[in-house]
PQR file of N, CA, C, O and H, with PARSE charges and radii, in Angstrom:
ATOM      1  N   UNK A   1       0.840  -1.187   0.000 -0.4000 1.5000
ATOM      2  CA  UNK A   1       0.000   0.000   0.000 -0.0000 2.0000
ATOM      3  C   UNK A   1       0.876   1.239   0.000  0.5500 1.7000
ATOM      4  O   UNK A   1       1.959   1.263   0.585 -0.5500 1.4000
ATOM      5  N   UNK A   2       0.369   2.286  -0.686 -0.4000 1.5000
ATOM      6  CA  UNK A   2       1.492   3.271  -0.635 -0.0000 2.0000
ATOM      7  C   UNK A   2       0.649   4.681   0.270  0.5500 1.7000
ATOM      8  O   UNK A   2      -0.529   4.979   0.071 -0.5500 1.4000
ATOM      9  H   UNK A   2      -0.511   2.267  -1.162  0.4000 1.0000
ATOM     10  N   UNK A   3       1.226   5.132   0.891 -0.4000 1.5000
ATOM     11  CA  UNK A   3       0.942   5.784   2.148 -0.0000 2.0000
ATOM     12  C   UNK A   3      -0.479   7.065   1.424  0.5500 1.7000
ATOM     13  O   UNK A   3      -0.425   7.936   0.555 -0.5500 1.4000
ATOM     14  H   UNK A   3       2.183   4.890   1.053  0.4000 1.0000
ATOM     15  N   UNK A   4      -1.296   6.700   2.082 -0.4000 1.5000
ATOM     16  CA  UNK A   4      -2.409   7.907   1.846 -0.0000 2.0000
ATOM     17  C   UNK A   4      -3.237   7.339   0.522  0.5500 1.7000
ATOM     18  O   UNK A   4      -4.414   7.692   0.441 -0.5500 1.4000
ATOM     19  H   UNK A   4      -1.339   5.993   2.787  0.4000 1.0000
ATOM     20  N   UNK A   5      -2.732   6.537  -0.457 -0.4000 1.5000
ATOM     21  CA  UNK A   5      -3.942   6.394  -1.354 -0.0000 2.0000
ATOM     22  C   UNK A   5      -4.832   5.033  -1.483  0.5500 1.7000
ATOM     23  O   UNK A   5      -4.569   3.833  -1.404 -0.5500 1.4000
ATOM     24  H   UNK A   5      -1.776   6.251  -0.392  0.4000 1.0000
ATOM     25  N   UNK A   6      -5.785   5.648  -1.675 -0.4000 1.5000
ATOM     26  CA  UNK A   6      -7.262   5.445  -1.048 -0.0000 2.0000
ATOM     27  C   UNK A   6      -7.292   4.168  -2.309  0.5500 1.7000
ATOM     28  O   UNK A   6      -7.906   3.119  -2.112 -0.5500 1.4000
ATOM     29  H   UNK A   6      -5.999   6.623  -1.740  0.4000 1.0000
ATOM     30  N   UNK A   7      -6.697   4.386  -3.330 -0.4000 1.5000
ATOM     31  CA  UNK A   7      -7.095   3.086  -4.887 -0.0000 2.0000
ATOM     32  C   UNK A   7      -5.993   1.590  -4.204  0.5500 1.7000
ATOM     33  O   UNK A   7      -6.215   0.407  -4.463 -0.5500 1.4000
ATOM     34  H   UNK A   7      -6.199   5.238  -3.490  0.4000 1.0000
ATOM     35  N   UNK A   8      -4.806   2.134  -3.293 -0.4000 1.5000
ATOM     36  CA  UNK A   8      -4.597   0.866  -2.859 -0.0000 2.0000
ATOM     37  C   UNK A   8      -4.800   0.099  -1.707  0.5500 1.7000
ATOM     38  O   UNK A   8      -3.949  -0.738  -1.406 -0.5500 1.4000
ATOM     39  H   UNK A   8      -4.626   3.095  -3.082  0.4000 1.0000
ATOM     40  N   UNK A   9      -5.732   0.246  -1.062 -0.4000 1.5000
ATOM     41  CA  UNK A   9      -6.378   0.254   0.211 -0.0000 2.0000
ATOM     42  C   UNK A   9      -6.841  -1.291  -0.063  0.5500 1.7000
ATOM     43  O   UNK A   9      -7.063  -1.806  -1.159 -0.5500 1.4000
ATOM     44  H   UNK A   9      -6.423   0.927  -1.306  0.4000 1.0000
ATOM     45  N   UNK A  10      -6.933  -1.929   1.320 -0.4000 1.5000
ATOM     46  CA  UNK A  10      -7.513  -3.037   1.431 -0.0000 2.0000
ATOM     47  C   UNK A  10      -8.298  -3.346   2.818  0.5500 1.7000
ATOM     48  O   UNK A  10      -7.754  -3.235   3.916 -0.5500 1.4000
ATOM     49  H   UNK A  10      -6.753  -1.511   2.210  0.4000 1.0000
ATOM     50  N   UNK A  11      -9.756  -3.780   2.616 -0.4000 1.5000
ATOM     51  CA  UNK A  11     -10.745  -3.880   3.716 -0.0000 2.0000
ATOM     52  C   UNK A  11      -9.633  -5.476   4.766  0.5500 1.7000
ATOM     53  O   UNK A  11      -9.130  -6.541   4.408 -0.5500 1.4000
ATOM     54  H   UNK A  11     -10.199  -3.870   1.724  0.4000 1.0000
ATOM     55  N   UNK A  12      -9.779  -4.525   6.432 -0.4000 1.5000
ATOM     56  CA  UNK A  12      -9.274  -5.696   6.796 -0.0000 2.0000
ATOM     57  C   UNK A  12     -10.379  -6.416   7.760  0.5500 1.7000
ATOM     58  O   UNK A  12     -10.041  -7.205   8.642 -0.5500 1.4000
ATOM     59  H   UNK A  12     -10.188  -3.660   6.723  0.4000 1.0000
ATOM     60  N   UNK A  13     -11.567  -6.104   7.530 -0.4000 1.5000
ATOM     61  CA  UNK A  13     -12.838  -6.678   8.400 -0.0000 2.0000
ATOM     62  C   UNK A  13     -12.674  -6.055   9.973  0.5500 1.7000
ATOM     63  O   UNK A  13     -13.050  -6.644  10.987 -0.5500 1.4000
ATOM     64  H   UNK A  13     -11.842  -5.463   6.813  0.4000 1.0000
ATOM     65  N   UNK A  14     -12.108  -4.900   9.936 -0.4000 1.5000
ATOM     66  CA  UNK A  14     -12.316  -4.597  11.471 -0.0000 2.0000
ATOM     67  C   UNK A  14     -13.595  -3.279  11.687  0.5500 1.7000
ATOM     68  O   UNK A  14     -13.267  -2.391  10.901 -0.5500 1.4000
ATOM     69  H   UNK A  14     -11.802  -4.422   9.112  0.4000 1.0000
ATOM     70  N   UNK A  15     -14.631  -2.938  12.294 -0.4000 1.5000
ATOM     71  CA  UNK A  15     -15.001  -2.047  12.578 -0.0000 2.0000
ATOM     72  C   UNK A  15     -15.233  -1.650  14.375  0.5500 1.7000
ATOM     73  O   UNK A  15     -14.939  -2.171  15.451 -0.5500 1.4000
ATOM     74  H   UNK A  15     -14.897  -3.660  12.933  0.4000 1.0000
ATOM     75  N   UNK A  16     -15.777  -0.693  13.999 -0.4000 1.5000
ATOM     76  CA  UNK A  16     -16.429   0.034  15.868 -0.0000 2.0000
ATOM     77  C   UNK A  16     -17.736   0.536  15.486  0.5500 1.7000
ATOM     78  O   UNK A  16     -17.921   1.078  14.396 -0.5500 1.4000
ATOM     79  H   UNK A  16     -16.016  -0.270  13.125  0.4000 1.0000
ATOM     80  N   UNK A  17     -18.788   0.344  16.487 -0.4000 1.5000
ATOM     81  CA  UNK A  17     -19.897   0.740  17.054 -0.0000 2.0000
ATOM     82  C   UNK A  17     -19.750   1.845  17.716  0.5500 1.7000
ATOM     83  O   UNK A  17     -18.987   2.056  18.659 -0.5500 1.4000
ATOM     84  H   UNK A  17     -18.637  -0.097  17.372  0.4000 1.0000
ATOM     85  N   UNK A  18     -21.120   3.157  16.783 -0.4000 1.5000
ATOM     86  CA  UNK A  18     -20.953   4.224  17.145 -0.0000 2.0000
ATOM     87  C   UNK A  18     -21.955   4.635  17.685  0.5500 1.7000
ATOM     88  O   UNK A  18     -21.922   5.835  17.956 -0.5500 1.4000
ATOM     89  H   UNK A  18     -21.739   2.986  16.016  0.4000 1.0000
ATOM     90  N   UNK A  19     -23.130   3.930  18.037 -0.4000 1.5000
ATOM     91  CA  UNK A  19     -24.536   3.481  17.856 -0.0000 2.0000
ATOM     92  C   UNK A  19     -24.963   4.542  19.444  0.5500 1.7000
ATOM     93  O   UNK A  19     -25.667   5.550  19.501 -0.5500 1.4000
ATOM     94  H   UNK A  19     -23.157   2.954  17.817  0.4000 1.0000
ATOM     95  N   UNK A  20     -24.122   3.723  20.717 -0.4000 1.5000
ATOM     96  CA  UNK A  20     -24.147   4.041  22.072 -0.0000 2.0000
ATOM     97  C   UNK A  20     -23.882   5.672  21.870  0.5500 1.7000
ATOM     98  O   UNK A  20     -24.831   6.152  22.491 -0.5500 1.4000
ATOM     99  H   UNK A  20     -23.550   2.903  20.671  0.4000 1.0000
ATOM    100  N   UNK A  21     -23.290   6.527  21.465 -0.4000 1.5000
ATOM    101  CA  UNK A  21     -23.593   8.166  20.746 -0.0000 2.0000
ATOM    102  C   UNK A  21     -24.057   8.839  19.874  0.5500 1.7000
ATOM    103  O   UNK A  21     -24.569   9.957  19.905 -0.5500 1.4000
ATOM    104  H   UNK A  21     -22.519   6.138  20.961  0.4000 1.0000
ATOM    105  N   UNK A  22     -23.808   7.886  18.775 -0.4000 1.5000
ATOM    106  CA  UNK A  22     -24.107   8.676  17.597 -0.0000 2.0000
ATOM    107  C   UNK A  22     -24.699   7.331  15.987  0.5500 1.7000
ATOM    108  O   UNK A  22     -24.067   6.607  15.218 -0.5500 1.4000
ATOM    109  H   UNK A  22     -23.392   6.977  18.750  0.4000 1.0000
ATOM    110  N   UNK A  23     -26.059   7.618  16.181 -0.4000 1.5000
ATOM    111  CA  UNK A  23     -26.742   6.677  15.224 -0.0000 2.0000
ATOM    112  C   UNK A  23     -26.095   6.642  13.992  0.5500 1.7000
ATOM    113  O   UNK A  23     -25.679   5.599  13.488 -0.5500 1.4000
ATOM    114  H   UNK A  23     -26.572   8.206  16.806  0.4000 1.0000
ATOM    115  N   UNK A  24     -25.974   7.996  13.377 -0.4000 1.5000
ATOM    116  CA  UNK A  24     -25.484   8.418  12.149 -0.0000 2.0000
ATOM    117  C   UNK A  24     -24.402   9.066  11.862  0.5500 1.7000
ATOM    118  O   UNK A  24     -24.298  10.176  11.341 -0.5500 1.4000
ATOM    119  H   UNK A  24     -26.312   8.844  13.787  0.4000 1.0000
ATOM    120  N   UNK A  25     -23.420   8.193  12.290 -0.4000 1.5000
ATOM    121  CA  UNK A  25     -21.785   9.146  12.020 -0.0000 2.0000
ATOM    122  C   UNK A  25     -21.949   9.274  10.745  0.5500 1.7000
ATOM    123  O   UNK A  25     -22.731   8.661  10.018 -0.5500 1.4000
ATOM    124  H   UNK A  25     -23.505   7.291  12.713  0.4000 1.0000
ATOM    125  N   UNK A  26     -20.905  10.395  10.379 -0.4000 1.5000
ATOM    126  CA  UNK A  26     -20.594  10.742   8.775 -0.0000 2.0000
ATOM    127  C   UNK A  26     -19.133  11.437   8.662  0.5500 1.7000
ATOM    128  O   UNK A  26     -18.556  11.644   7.595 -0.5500 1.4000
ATOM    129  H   UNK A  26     -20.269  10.893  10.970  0.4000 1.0000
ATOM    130  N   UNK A  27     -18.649  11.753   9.913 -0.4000 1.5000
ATOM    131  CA  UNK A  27     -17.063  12.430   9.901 -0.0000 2.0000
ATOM    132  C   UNK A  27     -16.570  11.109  11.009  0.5500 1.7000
ATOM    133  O   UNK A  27     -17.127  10.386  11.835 -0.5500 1.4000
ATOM    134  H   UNK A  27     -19.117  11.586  10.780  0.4000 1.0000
ATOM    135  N   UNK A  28     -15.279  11.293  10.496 -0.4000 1.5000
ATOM    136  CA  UNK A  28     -14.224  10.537  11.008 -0.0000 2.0000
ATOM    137  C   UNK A  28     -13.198  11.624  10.863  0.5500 1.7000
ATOM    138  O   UNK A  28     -12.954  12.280   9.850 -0.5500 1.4000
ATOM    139  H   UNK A  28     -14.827  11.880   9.825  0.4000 1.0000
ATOM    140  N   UNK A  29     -12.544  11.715  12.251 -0.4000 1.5000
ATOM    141  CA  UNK A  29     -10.966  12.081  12.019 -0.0000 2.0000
ATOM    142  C   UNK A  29     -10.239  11.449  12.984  0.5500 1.7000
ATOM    143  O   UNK A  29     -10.423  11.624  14.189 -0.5500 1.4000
ATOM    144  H   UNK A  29     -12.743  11.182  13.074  0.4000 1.0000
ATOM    145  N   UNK A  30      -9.281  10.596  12.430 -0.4000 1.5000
ATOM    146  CA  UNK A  30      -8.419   9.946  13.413 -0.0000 2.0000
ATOM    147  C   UNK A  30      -6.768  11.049  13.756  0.5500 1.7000
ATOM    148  O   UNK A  30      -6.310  11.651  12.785 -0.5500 1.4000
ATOM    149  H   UNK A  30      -9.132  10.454  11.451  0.4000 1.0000
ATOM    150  N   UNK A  31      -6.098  11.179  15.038 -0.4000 1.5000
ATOM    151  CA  UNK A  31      -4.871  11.894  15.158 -0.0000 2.0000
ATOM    152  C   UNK A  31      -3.881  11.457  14.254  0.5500 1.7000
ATOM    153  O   UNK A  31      -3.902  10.271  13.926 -0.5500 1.4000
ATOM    154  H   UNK A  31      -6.470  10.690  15.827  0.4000 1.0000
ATOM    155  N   UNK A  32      -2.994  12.226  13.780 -0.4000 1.5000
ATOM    156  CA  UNK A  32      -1.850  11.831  13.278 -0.0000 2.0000
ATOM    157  C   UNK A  32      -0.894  10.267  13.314  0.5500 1.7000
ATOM    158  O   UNK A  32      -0.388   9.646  12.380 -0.5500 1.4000
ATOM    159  H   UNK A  32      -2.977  13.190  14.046  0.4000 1.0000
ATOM    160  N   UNK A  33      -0.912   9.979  14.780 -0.4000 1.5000
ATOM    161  CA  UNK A  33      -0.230   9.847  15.283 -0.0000 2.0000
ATOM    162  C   UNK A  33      -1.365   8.119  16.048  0.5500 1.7000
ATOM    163  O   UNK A  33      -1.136   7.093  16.690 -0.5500 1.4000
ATOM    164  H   UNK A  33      -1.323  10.483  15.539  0.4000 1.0000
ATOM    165  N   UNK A  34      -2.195   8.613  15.588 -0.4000 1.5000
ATOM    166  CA  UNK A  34      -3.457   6.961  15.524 -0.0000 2.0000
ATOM    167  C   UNK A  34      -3.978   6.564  17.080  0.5500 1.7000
ATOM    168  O   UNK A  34      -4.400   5.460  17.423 -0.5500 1.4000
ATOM    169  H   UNK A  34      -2.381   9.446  15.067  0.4000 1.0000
ATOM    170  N   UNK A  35      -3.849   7.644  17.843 -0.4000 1.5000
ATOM    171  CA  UNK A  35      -3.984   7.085  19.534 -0.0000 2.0000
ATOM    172  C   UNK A  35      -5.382   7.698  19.674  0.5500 1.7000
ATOM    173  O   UNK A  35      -5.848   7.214  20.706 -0.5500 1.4000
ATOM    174  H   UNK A  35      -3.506   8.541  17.564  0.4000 1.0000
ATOM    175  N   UNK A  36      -6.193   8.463  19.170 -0.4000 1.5000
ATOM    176  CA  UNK A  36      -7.363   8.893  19.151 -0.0000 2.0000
ATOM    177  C   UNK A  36      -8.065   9.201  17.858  0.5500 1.7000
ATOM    178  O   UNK A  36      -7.442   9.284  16.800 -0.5500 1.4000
ATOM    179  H   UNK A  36      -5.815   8.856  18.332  0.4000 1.0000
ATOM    180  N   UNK A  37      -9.658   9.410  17.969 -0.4000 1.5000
ATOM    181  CA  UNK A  37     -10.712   9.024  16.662 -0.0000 2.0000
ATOM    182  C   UNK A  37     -11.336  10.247  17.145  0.5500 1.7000
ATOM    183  O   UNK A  37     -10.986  10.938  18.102 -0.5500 1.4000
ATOM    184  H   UNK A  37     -10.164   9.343  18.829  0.4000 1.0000
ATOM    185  N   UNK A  38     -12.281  10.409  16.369 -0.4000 1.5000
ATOM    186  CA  UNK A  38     -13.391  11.886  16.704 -0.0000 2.0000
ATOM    187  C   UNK A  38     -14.195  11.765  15.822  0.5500 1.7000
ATOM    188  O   UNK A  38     -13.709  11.830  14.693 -0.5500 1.4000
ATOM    189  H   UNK A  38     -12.565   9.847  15.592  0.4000 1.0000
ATOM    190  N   UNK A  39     -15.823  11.531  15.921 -0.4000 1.5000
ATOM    191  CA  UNK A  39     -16.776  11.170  15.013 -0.0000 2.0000
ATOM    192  C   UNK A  39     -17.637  12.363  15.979  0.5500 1.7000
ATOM    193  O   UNK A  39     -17.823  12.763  17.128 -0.5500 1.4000
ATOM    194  H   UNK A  39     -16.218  11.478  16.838  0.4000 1.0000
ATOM    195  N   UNK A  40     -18.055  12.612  14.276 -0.4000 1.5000
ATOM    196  CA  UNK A  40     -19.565  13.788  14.093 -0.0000 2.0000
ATOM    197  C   UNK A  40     -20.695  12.728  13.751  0.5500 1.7000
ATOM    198  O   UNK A  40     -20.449  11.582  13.374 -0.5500 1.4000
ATOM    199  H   UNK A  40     -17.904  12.287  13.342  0.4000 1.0000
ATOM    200  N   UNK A  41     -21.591  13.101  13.877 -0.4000 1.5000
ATOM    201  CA  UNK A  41     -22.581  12.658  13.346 -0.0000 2.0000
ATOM    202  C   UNK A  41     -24.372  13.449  12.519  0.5500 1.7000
ATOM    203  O   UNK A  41     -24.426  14.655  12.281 -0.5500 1.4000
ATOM    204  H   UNK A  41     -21.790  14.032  14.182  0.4000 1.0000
ATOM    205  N   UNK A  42     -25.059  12.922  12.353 -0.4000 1.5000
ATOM    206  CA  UNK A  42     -26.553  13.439  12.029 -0.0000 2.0000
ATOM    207  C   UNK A  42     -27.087  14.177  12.804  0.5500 1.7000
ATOM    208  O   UNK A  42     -27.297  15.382  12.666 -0.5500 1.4000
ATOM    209  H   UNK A  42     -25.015  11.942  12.547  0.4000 1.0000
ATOM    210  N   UNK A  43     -27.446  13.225  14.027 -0.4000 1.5000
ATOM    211  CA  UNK A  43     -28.240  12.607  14.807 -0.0000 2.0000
ATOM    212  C   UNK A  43     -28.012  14.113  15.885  0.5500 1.7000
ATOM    213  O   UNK A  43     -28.856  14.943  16.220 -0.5500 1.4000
ATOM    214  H   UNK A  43     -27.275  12.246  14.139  0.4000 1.0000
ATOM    215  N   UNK A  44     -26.775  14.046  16.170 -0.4000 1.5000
ATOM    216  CA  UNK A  44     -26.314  15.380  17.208 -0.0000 2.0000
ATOM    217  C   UNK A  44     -25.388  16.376  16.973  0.5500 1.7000
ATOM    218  O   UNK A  44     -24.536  15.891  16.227 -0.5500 1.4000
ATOM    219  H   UNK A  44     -26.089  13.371  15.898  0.4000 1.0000
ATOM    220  N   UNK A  45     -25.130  17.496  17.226 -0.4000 1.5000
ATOM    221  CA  UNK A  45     -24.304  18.211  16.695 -0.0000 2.0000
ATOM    222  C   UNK A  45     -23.572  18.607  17.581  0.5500 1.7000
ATOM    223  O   UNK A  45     -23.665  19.693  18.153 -0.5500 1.4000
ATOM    224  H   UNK A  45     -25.822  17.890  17.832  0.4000 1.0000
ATOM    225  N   UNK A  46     -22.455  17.422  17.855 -0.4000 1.5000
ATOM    226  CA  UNK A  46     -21.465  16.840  18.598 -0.0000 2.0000
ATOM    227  C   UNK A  46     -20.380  16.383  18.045  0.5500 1.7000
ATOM    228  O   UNK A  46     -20.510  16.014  16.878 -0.5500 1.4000
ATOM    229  H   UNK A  46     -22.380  16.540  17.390  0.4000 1.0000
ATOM    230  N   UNK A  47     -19.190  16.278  18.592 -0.4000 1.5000
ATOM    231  CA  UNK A  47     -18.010  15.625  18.211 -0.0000 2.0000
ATOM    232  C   UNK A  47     -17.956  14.649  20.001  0.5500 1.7000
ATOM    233  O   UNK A  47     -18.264  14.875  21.172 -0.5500 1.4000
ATOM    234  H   UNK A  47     -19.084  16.578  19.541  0.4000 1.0000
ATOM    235  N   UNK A  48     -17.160  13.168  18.900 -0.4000 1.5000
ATOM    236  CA  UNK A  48     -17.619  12.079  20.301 -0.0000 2.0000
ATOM    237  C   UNK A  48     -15.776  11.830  20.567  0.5500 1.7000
ATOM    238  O   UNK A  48     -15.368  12.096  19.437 -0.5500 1.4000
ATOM    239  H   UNK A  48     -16.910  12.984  17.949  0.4000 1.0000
ATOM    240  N   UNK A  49     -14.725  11.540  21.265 -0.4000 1.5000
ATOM    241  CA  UNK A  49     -13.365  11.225  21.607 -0.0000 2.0000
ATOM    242  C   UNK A  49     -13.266  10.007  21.787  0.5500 1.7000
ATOM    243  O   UNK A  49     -14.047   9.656  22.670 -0.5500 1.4000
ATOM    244  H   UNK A  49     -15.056  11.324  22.184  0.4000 1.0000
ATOM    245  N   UNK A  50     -12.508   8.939  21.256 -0.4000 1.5000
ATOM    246  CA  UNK A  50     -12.081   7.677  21.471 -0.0000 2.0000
ATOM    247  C   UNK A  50     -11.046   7.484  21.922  0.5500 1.7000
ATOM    248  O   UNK A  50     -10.333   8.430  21.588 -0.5500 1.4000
ATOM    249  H   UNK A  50     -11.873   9.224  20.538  0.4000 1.0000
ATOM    250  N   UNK A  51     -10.449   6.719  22.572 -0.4000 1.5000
ATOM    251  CA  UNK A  51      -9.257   5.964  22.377 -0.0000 2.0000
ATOM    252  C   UNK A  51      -8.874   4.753  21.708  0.5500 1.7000
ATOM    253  O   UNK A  51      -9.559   3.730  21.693 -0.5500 1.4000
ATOM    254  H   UNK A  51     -11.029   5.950  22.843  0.4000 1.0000
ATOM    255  N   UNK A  52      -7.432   4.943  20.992 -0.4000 1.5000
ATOM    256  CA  UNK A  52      -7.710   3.482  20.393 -0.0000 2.0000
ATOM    257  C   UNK A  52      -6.517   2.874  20.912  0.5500 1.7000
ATOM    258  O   UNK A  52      -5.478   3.375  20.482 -0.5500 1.4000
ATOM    259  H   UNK A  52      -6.875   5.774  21.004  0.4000 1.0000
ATOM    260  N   UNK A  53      -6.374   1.776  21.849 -0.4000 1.5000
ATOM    261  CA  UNK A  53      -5.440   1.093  22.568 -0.0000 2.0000
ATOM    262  C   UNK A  53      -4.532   0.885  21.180  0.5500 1.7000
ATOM    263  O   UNK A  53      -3.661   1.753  21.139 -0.5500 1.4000
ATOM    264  H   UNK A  53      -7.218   1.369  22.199  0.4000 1.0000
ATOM    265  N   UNK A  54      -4.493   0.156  20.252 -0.4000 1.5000
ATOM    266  CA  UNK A  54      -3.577  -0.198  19.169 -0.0000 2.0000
ATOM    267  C   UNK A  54      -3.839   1.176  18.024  0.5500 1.7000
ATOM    268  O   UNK A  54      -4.916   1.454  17.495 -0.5500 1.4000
ATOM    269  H   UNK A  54      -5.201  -0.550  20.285  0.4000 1.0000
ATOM    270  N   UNK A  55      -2.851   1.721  17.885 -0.4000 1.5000
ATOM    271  CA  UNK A  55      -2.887   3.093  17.089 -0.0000 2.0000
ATOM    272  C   UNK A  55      -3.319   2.664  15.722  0.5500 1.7000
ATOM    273  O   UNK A  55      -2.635   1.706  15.362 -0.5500 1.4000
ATOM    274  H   UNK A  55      -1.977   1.495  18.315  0.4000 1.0000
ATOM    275  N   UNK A  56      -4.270   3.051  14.764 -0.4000 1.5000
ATOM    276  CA  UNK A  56      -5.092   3.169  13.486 -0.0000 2.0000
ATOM    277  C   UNK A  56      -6.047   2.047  13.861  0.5500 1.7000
ATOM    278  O   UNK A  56      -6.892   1.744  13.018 -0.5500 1.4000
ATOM    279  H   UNK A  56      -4.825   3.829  15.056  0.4000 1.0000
ATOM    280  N   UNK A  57      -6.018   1.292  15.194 -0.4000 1.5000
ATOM    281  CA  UNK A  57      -6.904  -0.017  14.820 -0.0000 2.0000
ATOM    282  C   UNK A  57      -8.545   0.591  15.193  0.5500 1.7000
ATOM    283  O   UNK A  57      -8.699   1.088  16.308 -0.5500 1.4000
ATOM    284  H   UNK A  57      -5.332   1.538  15.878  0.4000 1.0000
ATOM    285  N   UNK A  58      -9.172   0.561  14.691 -0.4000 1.5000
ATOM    286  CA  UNK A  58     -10.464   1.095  14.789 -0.0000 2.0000
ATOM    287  C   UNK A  58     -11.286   0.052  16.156  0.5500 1.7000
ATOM    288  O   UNK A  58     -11.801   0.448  17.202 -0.5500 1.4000
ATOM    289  H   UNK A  58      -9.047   0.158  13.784  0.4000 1.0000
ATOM    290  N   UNK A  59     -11.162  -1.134  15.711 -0.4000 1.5000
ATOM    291  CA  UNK A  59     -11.652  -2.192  16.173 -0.0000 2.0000
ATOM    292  C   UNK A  59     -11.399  -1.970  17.951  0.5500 1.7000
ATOM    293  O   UNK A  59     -12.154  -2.650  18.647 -0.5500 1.4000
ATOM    294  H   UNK A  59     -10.743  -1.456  14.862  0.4000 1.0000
ATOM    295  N   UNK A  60     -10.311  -0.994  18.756 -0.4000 1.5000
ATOM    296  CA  UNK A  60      -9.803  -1.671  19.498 -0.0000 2.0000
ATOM    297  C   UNK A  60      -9.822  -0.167  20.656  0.5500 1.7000
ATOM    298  O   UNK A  60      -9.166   0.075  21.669 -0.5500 1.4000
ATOM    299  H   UNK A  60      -9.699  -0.442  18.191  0.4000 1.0000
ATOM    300  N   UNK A  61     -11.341   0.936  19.619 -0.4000 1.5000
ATOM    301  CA  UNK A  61     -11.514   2.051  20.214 -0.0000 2.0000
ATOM    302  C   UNK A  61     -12.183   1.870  21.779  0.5500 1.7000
ATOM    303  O   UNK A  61     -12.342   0.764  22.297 -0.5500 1.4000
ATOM    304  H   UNK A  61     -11.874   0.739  18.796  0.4000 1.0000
ATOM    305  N   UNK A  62     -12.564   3.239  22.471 -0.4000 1.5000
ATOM    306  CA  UNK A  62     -13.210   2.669  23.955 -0.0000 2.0000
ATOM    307  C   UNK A  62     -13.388   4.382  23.865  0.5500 1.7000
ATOM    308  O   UNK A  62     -12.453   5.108  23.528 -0.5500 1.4000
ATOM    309  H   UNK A  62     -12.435   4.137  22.051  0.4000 1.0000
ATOM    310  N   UNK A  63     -14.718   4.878  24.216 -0.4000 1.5000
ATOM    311  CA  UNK A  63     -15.598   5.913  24.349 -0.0000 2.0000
ATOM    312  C   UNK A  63     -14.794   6.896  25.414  0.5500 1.7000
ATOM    313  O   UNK A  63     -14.977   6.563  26.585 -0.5500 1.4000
ATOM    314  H   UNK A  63     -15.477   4.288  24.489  0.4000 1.0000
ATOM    315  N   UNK A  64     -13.986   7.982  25.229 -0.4000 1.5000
ATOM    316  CA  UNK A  64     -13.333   8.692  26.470 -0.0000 2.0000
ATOM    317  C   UNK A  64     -14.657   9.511  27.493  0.5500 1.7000
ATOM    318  O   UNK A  64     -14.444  10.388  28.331 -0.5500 1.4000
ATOM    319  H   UNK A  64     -13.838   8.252  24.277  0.4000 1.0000
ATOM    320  N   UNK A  65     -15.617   9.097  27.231 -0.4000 1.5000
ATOM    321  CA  UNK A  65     -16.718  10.153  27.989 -0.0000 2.0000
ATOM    322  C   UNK A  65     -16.693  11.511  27.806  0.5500 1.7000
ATOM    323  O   UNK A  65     -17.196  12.220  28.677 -0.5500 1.4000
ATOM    324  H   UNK A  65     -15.790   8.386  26.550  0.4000 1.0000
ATOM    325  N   UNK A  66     -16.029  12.172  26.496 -0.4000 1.5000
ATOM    326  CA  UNK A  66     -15.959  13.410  26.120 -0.0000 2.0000
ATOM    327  C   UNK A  66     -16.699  13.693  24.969  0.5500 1.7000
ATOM    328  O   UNK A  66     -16.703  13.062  23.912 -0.5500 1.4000
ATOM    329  H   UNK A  66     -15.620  11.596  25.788  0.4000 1.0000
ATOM    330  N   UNK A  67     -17.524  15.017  25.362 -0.4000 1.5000
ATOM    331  CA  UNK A  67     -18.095  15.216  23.934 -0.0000 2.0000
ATOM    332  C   UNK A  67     -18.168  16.646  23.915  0.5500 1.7000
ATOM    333  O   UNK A  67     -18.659  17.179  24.910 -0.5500 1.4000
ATOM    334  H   UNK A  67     -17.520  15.530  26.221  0.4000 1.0000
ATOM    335  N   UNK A  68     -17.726  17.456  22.858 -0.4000 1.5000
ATOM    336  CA  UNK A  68     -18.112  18.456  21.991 -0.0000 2.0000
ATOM    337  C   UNK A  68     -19.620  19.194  21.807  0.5500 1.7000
ATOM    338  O   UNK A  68     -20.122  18.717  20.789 -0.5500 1.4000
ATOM    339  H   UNK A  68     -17.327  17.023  22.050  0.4000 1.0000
ATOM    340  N   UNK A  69     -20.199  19.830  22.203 -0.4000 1.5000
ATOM    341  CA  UNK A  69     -21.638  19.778  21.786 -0.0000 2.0000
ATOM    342  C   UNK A  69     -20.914  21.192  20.616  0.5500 1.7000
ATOM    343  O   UNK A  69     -20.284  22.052  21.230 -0.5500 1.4000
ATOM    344  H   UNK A  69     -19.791  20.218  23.029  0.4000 1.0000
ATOM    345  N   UNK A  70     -21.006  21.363  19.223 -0.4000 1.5000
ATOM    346  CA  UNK A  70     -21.011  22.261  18.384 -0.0000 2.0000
ATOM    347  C   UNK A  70     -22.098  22.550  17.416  0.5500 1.7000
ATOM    348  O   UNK A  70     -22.022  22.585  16.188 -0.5500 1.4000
ATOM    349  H   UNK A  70     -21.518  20.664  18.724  0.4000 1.0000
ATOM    350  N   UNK A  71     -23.130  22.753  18.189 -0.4000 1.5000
ATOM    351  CA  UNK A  71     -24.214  23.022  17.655 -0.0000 2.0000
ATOM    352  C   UNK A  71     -24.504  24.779  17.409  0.5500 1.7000
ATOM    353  O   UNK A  71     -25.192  25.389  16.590 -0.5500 1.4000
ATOM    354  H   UNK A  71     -23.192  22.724  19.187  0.4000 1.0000
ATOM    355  N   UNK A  72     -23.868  25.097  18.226 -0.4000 1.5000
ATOM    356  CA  UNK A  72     -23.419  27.019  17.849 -0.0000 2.0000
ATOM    357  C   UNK A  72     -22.369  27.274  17.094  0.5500 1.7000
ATOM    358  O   UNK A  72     -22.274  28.228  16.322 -0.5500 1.4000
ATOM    359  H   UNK A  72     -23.310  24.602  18.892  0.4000 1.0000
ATOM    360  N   UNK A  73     -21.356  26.233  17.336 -0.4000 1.5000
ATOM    361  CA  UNK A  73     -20.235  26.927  16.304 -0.0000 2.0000
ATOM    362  C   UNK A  73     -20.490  26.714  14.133  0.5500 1.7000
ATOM    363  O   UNK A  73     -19.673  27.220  13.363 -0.5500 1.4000
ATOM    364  H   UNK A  73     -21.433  25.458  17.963  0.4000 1.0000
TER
END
């Protein structure tokens, strides 16, 4: 895979449940650096904080109890 493109990408069957905050995610931004996630969604006009014990692994996130409400900004 060559770093950043999306045509050589390969599904590795891992996901996370976003369900317990946010029904309808549609943003993802993971850190640089792969130790945290940040999902927007529909449903609320919120940003939700993860941790992900194994850095880029999605699968292996855990809910930091932080949320964003940006519904004014």
């Amino acid at each position: 895979m060559i770093g950043w493109d999306v045509s050589t990408a390969t599904y590795e069957g891992k996901s996370f449940d976003t369900s317990s905050e946010e029904i309808y995610p549609y943003g993802i931004f993971i850190k640089p650096d792969g130790s945290k996630m940040y999902i927007t969604g529909e449903e609320h006009a919120s940003v939700y904080q993860y941790s992900l014990d194994t850095e880029w692994d999605i699968s292996t996130a855990t809910y930091d109890t932080k949320t964003k409400d940006v519904s004014s900004e």
